[in-house]
N, C-alpha and C positions, 0 to 999 in steps of 0.2 A: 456625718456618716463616714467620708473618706476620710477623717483626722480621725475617727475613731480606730476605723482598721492599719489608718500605717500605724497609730499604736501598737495595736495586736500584732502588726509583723515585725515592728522592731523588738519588741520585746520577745518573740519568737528567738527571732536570731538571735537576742544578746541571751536568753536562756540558755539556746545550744551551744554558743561561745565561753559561757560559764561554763555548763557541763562539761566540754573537752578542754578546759583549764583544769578545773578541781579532778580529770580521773587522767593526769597529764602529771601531776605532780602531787603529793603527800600533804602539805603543809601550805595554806595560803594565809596571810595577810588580808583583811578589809580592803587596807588602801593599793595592795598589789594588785589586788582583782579589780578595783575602781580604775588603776591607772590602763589597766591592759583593757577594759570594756568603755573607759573615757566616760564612767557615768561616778555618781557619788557613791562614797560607803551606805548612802541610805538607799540607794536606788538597790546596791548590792545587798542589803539586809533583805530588802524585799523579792529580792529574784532569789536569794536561797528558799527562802520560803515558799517561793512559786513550786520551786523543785520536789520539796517538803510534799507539799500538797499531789504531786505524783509520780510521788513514791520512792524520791531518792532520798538517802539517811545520810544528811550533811550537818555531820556534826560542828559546834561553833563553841569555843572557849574566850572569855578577856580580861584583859588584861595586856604588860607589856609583849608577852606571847603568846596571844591571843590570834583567833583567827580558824580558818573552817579548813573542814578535813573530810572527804565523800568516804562514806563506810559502808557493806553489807547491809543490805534489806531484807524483810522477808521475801519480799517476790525478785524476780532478776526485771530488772526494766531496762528501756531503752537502754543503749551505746550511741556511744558518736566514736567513730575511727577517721582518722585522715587515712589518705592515698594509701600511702604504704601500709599502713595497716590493714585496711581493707584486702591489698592484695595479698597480704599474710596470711589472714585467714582464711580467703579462698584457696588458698595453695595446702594450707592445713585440713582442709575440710574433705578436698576432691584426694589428695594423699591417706585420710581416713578413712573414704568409701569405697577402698580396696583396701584397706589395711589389715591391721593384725589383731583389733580388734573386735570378739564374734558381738552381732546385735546393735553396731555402730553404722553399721555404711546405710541404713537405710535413713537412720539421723541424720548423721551427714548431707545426703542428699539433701533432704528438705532444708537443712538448714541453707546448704550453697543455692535454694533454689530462692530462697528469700533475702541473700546477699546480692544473687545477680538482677533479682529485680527492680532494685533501688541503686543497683552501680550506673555510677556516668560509663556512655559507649568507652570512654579511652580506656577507663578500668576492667573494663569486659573484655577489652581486645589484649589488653594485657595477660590476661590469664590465661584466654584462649590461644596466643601465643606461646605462652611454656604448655600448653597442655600439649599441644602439636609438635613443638620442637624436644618434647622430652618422653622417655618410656623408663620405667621399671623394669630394671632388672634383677629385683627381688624374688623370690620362690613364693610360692604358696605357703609358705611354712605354716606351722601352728596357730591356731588364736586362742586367745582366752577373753573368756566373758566380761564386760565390763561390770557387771556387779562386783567380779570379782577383786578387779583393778580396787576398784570403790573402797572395797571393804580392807584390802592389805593398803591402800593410802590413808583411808580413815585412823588403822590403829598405828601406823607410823605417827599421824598427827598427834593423837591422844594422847600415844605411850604406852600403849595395852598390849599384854602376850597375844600371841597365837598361839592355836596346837591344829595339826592337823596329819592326816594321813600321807607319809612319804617315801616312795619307790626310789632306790638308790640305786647309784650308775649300774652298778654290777650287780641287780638285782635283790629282793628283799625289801617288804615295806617294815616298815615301824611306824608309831605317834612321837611326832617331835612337838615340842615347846620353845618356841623360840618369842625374843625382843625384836622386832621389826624396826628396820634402822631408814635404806631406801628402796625402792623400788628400779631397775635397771632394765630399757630396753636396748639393743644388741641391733639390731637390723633387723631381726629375726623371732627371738623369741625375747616375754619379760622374765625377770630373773627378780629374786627377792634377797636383797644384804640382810643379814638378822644373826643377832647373838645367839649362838643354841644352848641354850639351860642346861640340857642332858650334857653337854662336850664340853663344854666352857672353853668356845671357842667361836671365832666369824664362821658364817658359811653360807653358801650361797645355792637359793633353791628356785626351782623353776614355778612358776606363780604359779599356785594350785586353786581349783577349785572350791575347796573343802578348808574352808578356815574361821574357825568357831572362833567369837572374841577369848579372852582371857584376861586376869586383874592388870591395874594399872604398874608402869615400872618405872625406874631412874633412868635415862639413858646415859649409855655407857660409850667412850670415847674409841669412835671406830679408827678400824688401825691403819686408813689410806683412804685417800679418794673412792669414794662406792663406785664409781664404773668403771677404775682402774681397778679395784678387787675384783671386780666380778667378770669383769673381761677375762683377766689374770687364771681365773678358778674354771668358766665355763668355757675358754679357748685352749687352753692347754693339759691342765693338771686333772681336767673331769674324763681327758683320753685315757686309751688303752696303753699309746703309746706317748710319752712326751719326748718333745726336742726343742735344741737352742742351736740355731742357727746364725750364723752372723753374715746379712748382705753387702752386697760391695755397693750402694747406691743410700743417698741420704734420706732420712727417717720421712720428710715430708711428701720424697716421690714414691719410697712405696705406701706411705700409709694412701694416698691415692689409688691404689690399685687394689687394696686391700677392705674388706668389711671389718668393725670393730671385734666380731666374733670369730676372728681369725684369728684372736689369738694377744700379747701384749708386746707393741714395740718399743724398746725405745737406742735411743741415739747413743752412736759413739762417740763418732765426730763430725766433720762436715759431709763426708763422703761413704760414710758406713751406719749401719746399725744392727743390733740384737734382737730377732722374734722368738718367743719364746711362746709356740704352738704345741699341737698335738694332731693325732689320729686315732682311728680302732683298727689300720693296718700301716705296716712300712712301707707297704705301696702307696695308701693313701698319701701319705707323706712325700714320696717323691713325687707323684702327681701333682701335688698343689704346688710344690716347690719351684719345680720345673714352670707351674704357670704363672708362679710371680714374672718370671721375665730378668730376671739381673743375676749376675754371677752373686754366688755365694757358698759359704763353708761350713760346712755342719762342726758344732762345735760338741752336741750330744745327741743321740748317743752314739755310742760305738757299733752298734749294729747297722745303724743309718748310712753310716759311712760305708761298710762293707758291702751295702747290698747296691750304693751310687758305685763303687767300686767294679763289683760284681758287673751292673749295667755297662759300664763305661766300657768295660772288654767286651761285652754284646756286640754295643754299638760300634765299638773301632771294626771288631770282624766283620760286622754287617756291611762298613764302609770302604771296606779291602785299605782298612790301613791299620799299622802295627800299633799295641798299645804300649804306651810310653811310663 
């Protein structure tokens, strides 16, 4: 009876040691997986099988390049994560149960409530540790449904049109048709890259709720990085007003001070860079400016300059000293 069960628990363990090999790596070898579990390739044939049997899809080919590969199932089955993973996804899950996601945080919850109850203590205190030592400073901003997420990721995958109802900056809706390229979140809001049919041109829309499939399509070669477009389109160019600015401090300490939806930075040299933001006032824009914190020079536009200009003799009078 007792040689029976330490049977049953070593093969436990050496099951769950397969598992976090095969979803650790793409491609395994028979005798890879024999040398790392110290048993034979038969013992391996038969613990994939074990797997087989509940429910994981571990594909096997042979030959000189032969060897097994863990694929989609229909049902989702157990994980095994090491340490840090574990504490990844709890850090992802408790950041989802406030997040910007509408009909997520209560998932969320229950899911972190079935990661902490199977964490070793060190793992718990881990997390409760940044949960204490850290706070959002995020808005309340917007959410969107994850059906919705779902359904503009799905036909990115495919390759399927959308068309849906779309309200433009300056008011007016129309039916767009657009190719779905990526999906882009900001800190803030999700934002959708997509070829538009009607313009034949990128553009970039705020995820809607209302997006009816459409036929299948070629994709077509986007023309930059999707979060550097879309940064690009909904920090600057989707204002009333644009400006380029150039900071006297290096790209990697203001991008620290800055949200991605601020706007696009990039570098000049070691000690400067270009933002290239916007507003819906020229106040707003000295405001924000003023709260990066580092001297800087408006490079556009011309009115920007005049109205820092305008201030600047304010503030000299205010200070009883002459302006220069």
């Amino acid at each position: 009876m007792r040689a029976r069960l330490r049977f049953v628990l070593e093969t436990s363990v050496r099951l769950l040691r397969l598992l976090s090999l095969l979803q650790g790596r793409r491609d395994w070898s028979g005798a890879e997986l024999g040398d790392r579990l110290g048993v034979t390739t038969r013992t391996v044939r038969n613990d994939v099988e074990r797997l087989r049997i509940l429910g994981y899809q571990v594909h096997s080919s042979t030959g000189v390049a032969g060897g097994y590969r863990l694929g989609p199932g229909a049902e989702m089955p157990p994980l095994v994560l090491d340490d840090d993973e574990a504490v990844a996804v709890g850090v992802g899950l408790r950041a989802a149960a406030s997040g910007t996601v509408t009909g997520i945080e209560e998932t969320s919850v229950r899911a972190m409530a079935k990661l902490e109850q199977t964490m070793p203590s060190r793992l718990r205190h881990q997390l409760d540790a940044l949960r204490e030592a850290t706070v959002s400073a995020a808005g309340g901003g917007p959410t969107v449904e994850m059906a919705t997420l779902t359904t503009i990721t799905t036909a990115c995958r495919d390759e399927q049109q959308l068309r849906f109802d779309y309200e433009a900056h300056g008011g007016g809706t129309g039916l767009r048709r657009v190719e779905p390229h990526r999906l882009v979140y900001t800190g803030r809001r999700w934002y959708l890259l997509a070829w538009d049919l009607d313009r034949e041109d990128w553009r970039t829309f705020r995820a809607d709720p209302r997006t009816p499939i459409g036929p299948r399509f070629v994709p077509r070669e986007p023309p930059e990085d999707a979060a550097r477009h879309v940064v690009r389109g909904t920090g600057s160019l989707a204002w009333t007003y644009q400006a380029r600015v150039r900071l006297h401090a290096p790209a990697e300490t203001v991008a620290e001070r800055l949200t991605p939806a601020a706007g696009l930075l990039q570098a000049v040299d070691d000690d400067s860079c270009v933002l290239e933001t916007g507003g819906d006032s020229l106040r707003d824009l000295v405001g924000f400016l003023t709260s990066v914190d580092v001297g800087f020079e408006v490079l556009d536009p011309p009115e920007l300059r005049a109205l820092f200009r305008e201030l600047a003799e304010r503030y000299a009078a205010a200070a009883g000293a002459p302006f220069l």
